[in-house]
C-alpha positions in Angstrom: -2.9 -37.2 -14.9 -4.9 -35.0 -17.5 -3.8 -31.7 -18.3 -5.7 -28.6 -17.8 -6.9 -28.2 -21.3 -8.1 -32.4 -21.2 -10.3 -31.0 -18.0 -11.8 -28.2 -19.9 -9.7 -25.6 -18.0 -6.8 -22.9 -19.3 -3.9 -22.3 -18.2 -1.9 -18.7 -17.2 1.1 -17.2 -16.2 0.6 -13.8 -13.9 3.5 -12.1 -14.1 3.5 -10.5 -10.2 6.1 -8.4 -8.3 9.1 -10.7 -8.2 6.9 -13.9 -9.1 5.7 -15.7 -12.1 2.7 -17.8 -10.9 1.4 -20.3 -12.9 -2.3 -21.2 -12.3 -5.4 -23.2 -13.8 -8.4 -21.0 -14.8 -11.9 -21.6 -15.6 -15.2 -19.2 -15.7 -15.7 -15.8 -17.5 -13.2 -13.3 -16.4 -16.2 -11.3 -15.7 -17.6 -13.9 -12.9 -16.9 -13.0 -8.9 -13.0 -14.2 -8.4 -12.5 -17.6 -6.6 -8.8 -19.0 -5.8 -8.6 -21.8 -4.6 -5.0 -22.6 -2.3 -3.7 -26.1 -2.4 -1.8 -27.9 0.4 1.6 -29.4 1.0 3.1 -31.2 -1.4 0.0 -30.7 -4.2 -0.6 -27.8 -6.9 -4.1 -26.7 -8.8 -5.1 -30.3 -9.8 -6.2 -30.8 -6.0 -8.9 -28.3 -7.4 -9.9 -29.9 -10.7 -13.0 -31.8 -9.5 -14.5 -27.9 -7.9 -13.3 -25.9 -10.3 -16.2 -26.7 -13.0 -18.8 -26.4 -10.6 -17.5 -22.9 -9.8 -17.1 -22.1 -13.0 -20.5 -23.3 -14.3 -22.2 -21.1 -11.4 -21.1 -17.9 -12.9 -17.2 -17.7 -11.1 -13.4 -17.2 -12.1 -11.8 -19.7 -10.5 -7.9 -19.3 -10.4 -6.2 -22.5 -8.9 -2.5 -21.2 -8.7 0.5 -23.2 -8.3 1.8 -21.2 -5.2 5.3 -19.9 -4.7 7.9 -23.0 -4.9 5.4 -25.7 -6.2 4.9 -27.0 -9.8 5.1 -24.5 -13.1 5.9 -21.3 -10.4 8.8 -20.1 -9.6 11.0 -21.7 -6.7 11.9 -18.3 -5.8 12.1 -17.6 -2.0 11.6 -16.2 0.6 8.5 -18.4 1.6 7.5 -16.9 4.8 4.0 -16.3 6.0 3.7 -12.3 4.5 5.2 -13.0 1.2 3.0 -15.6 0.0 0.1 -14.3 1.7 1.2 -11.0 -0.4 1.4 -13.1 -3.6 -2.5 -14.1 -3.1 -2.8 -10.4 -2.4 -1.3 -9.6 -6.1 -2.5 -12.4 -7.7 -6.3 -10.8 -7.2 -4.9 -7.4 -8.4 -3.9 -9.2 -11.3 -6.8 -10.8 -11.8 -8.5 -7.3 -12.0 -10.4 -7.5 -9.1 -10.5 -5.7 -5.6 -11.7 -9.1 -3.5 -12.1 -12.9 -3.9 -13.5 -15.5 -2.4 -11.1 -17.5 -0.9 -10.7 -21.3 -0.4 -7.5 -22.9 1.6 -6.9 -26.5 2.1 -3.8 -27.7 4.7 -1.0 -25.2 3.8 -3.1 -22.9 1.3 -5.8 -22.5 4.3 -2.7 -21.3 6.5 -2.0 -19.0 3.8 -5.8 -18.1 3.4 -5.7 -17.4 6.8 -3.0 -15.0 6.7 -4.5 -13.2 3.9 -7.7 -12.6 5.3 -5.7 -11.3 9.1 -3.4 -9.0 7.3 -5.2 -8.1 4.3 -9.7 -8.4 5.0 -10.2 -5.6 2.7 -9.5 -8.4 0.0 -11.6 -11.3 1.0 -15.2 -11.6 0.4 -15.5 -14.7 2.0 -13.0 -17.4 3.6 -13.6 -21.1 3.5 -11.0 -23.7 5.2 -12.0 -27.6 4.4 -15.3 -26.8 2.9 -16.4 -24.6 6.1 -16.7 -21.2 5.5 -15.2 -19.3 9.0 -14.6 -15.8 7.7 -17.3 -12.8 6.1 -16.5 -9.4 5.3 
């Protein structure tokens, strides 16, 4: 398996409210905000093949490892509202007000939940390449 660096990707820590997330990113800081939600059991590297693409059209791309999985913390509880509210502060640490947000198995049920409790922070929702959800 190649590391993030080998894929031409960094990697961060954001240090959120009772959380330290670890995450792939890629793209200008600057670029609209993309995260990207893996499934059950996986972390970012479900992501690596879109994240370029993404990144090379103009976005940040953040591929976190969500709560429990991989480099972030195992730290519960891991109900639907908290790690729908650590998406919620990982785009407030990423600067930004909205994203554009991309589930897949478990991170789509968590997309999901962030876009019905929180809309004011989704641009746009996309489950399984379909995009289901607009502002």
């Amino acid at each position: 398996m190649d590391l993030p660096e080998q894929l031409g990707f960094a990697t961060r820590y954001f240090d959120l409210p009772n959380l330290r997330m670890h995450a792939a990113v890629a793209g200008s800081p600057g670029g609209d905000l993309v995260i990207l939600l893996h499934g059950f059991p996986q972390f970012w590297y479900s992501w690596r093949h879109q994240m370029k693409a993404l990144a090379d059209a103009g976005y940040y791309v953040v591929a976190p490892d969500q709560r429990g999985y991989n480099l972030t913390d195992k730290t519960p509880p891991y109900d639907g509202f908290t790690l729908s509210d650590d998406i919620v502060n990982l785009i407030k640490a990423c600067g930004c007000e909205q994203c554009y947000l991309v589930g897949h198995d478990w991170g789509a049920a968590v997309a999901w939940n962030v876009a019905r409790l929180h809309p004011e922070r989704v641009k746009k929702l996309a489950d399984q390449k379909k995009e289901i959800y607009e502002e």
